[in-house]
C-alpha positions in Angstrom: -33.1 -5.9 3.4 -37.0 -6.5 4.2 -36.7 -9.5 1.8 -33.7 -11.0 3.1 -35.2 -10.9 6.7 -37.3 -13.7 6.5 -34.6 -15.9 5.2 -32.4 -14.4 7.5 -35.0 -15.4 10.5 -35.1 -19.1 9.2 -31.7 -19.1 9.2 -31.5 -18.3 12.9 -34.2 -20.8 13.8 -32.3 -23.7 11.6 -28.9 -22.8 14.2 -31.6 -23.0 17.1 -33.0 -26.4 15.6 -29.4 -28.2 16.2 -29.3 -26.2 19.9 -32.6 -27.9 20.4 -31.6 -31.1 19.3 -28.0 -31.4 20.8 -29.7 -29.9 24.3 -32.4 -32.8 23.9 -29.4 -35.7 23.6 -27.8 -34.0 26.4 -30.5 -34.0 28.8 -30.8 -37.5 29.7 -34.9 -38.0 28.8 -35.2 -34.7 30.5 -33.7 -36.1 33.5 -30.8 -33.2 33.5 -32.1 -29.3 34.3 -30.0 -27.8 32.3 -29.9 -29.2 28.7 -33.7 -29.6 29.3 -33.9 -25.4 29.7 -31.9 -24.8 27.0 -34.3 -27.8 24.8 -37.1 -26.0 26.2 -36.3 -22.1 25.1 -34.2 -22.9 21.8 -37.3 -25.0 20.9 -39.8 -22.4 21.4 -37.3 -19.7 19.8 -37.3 -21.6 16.8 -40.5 -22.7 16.4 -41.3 -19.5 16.4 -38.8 -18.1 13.8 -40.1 -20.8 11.7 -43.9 -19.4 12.0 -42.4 -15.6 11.5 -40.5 -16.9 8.5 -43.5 -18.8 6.8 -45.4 -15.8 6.5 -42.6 -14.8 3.1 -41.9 -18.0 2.3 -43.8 -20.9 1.0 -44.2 -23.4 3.9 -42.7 -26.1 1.8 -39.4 -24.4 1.2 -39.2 -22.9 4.1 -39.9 -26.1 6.1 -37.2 -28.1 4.1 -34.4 -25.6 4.5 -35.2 -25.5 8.5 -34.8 -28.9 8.5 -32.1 -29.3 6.1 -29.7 -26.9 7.9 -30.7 -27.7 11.2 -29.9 -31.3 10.6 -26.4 -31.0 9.0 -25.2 -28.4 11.8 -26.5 -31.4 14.5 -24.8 -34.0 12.3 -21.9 -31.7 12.0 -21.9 -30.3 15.4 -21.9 -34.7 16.7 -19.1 -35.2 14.7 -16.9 -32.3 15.8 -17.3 -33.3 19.8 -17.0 -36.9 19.0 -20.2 -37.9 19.4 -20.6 -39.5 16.1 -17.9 -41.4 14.0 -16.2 -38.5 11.2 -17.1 -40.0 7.8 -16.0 -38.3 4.8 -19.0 -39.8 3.1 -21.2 -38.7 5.4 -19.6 -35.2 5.1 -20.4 -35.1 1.5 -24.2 -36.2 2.4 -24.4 -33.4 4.8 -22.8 -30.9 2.0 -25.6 -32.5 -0.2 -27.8 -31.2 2.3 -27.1 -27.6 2.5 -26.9 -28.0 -1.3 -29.9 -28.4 -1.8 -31.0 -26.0 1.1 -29.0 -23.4 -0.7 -30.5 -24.8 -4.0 -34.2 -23.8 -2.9 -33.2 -20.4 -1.8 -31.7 -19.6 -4.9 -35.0 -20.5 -6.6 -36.7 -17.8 -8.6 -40.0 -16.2 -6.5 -43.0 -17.8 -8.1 -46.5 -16.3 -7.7 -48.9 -18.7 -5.7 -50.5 -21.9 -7.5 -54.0 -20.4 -8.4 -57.0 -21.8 -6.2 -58.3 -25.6 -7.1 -62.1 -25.1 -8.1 -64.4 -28.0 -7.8 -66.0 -29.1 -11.3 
């Protein structure tokens, strides 16, 4: 279970990332109080779930699957309200997404790249 937390973590903050970015579309340039609170907190929440999860997993990965996920569920999320236009091709570029999300998870653990020394 300790492993799985900080995936688990990153998770939550890529569901918070499309909060974040649906409140910020909502909230009229920050013109409208309430989508700008919610911008405000989910931001911060998932900011830092994103720093908490980057201390297990490689910034790189962990940076990618944040952005990944939280980008489909916006996408997704736009489509389902009728925001954005439904697309099956765009559907299959947003399952290529968390593809290739879940792709990097599955990864085998690999132990650090070993310090650059100057010659």
């Amino acid at each position: 279970m300790k492993r799985s937390l900080p995936w688990l973590v990153l998770l939550a903050s890529a569901v918070l990332e499309a909060v974040w970015a649906t409140a910020l579309g909502l909230s009229d340039g920050f013109s409208r109080p309430l989508p700008t609170i919610v911008f405000a907190v989910t931001a911060t929440l998932s900011m830092l779930g994103l720093g908490m999860s980057i201390r297990s997993i490689p910034l790189g990965t962990a940076y990618a699957i944040w952005v990944g996920i939280g980008a489909a569920l916006t996408v997704g999320w736009a489509m389902a309200t009728g925001v954005e236009p439904f697309s099956v091709v765009k559907l299959l570029f947003i399952a290529g997404i968390v593809g290739c999300a879940a792709g990097l998870k599955a990864l085998p653990a690999m132990d650090a790249a070993p310090a650059r020394t100057s010659d």
